[in-house]
C-alpha positions as CSV (number, residue, x, y, z in Angstrom):
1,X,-0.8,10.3,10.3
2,X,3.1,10.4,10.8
3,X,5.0,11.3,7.4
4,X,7.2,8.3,8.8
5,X,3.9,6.1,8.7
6,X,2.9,7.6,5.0
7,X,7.2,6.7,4.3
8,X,6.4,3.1,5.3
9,X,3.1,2.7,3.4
10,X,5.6,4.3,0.2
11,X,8.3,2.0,0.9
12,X,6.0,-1.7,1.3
13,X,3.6,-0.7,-1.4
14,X,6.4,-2.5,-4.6
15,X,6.6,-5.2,-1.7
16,X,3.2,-5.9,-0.4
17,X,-0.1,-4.2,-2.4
18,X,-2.5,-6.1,-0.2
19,X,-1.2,-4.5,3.2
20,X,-0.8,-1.1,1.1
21,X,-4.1,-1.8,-0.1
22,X,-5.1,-2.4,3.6
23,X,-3.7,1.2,4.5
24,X,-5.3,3.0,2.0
25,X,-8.9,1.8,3.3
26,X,-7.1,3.3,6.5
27,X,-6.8,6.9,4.8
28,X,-10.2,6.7,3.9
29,X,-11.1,6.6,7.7
């Protein structure tokens, strides 16, 4: 993954923890 992509997931985690949450099952991959 892009450190942009891992900036994003930083910045919309305070804003939106399901799609954060939806990311992380994403890392796990």
């Amino acid at each position: 993954l892009s450190l942009w992509m891992i900036n994003t997931v930083f910045l919309l985690s305070p804003i939106n923890n399901h799609q954060t949450n939806t990311i992380n099952l994403i890392f796990e991959m």
